[in-house]
C-alpha positions as CSV (number, residue, x, y, z in Angstrom):
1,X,0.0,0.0,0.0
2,X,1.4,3.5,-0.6
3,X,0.4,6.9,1.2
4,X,-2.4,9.1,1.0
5,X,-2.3,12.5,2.6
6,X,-6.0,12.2,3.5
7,X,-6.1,8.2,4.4
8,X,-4.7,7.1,7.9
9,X,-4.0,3.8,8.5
10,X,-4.4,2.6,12.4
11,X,-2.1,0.4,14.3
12,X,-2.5,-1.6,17.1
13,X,-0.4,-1.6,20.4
14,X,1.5,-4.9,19.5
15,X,2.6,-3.8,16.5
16,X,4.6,-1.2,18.4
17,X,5.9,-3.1,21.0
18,X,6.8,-5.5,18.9
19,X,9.6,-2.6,18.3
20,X,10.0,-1.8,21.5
21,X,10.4,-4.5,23.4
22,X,13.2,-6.9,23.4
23,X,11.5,-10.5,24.4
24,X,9.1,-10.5,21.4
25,X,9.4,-13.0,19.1
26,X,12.2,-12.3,16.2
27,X,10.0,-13.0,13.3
28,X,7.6,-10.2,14.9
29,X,10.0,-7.7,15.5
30,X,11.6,-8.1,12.2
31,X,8.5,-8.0,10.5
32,X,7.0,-5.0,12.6
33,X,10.4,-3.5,11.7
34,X,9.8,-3.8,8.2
35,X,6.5,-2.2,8.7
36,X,7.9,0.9,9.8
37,X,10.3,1.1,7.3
38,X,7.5,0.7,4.0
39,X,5.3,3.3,6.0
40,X,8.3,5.7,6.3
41,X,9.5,5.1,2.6
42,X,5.6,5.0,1.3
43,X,4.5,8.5,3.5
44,X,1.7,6.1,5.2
45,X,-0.2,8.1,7.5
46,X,-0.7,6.4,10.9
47,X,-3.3,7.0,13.6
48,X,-3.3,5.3,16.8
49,X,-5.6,5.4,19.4
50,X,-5.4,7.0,22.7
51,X,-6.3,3.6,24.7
52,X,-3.2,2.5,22.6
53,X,-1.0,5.6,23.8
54,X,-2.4,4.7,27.2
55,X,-1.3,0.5,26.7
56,X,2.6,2.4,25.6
57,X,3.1,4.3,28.8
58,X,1.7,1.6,31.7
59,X,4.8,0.4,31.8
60,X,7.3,2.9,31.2
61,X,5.2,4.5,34.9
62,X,5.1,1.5,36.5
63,X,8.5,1.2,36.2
64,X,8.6,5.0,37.2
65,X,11.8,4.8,34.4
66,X,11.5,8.2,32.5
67,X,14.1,6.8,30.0
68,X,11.2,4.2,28.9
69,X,9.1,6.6,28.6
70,X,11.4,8.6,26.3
71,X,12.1,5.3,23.9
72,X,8.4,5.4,23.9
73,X,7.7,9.2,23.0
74,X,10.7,9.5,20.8
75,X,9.1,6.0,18.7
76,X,5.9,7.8,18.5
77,X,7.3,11.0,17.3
78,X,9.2,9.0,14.7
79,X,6.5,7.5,13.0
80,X,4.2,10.8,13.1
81,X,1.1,8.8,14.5
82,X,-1.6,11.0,14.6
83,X,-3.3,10.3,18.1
84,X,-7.1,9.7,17.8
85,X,-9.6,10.7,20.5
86,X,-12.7,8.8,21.6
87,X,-15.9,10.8,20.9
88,X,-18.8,10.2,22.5
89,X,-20.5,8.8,19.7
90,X,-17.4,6.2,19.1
91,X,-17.7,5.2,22.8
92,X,-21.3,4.1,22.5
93,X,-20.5,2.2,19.5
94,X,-17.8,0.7,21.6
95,X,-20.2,-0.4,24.1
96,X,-22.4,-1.7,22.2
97,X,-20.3,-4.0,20.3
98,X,-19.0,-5.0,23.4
99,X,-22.6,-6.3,24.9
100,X,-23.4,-7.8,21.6
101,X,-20.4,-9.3,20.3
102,X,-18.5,-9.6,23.8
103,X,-15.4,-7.8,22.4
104,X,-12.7,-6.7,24.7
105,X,-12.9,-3.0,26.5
106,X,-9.8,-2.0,25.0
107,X,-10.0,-3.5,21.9
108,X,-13.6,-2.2,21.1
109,X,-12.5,1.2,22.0
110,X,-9.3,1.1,20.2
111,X,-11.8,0.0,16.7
112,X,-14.2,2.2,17.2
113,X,-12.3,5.5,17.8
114,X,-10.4,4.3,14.5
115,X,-13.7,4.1,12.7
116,X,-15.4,7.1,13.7
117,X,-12.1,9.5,13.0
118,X,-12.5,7.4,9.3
119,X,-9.7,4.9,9.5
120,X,-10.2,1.7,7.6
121,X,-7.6,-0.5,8.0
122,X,-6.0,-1.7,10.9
123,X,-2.5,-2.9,11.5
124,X,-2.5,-5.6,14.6
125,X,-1.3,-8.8,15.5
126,X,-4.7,-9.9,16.8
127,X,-6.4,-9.8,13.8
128,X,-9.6,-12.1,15.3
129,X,-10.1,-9.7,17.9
130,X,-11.3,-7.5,15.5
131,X,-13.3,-9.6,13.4
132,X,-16.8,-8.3,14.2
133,X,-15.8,-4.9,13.5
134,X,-15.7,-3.3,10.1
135,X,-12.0,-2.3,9.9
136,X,-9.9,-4.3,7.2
137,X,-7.7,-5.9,10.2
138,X,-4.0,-7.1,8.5
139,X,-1.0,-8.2,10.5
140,X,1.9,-5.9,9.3
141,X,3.5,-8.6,7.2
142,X,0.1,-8.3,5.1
143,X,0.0,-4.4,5.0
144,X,3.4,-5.2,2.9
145,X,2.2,-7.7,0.7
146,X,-1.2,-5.1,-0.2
């Protein structure tokens, strides 16, 4: 896939860490890696959600280690992900599809703050978690492939 000034493309919190983190499995981090590097060369527009900002900084706090916290904010500022708010009318949806479907607090939020701000596809390693959504959910060696 190549950019679009006006298309954003969402990623999920895994995706990121798998970056981040040093105990992920290789073939995730080199293909999250990779992931990166296509959206960087193709001037992808990410969004990410603000429950997925939130998921980045638990740790780096409960640590209390202001150099995690950096890696994170400097990671963030590197990719230029647009954060994305949850309005009132994307938190309803959220619930909803939460009583109905039984999807996951964080996950439903995540989709539906993505959906509402007009983001169609998703980047995430937990691609069946968002299955009763309507977001076209790819793992980021798919994104490539696309």
């Amino acid at each position: 896939m190549s950019g679009n000034d006006s298309k954003l493309i969402g990623v999920d919190t895994n995706v990121i860490l798998n970056v981040l983190r040093t105990d992920d499995p290789p073939s995730h981090k080199i293909g999250a890696r990779y992931f990166f590097e296509h959206v960087q060369e193709n001037k992808v527009n990410l969004g990410v959600s603000a429950i997925t900002i939130t998921e980045l900084f638990r740790k780096p706090f409960k640590d209390n280690s202001s150099k995690e916290q950096e890696i994170v904010d400097s990671f963030l500022h590197f990719i230029r992900a647009r954060t994305i708010s949850i309005s009132h009318d994307s938190a309803v949806e959220a619930a909803r599809i939460i009583e109905e479907h039984h999807l996951k607090f964080a996950d439903a939020l995540i989709a539906f703050s993505l959906l509402f701000a007009g983001v169609n596809t998703f980047v995430t390693r937990n691609t069946a978690d968002y299955k009763r959504t309507s977001l076209t959910v790819l793992t980021p060696e798919e994104f490539i492939k696309n």
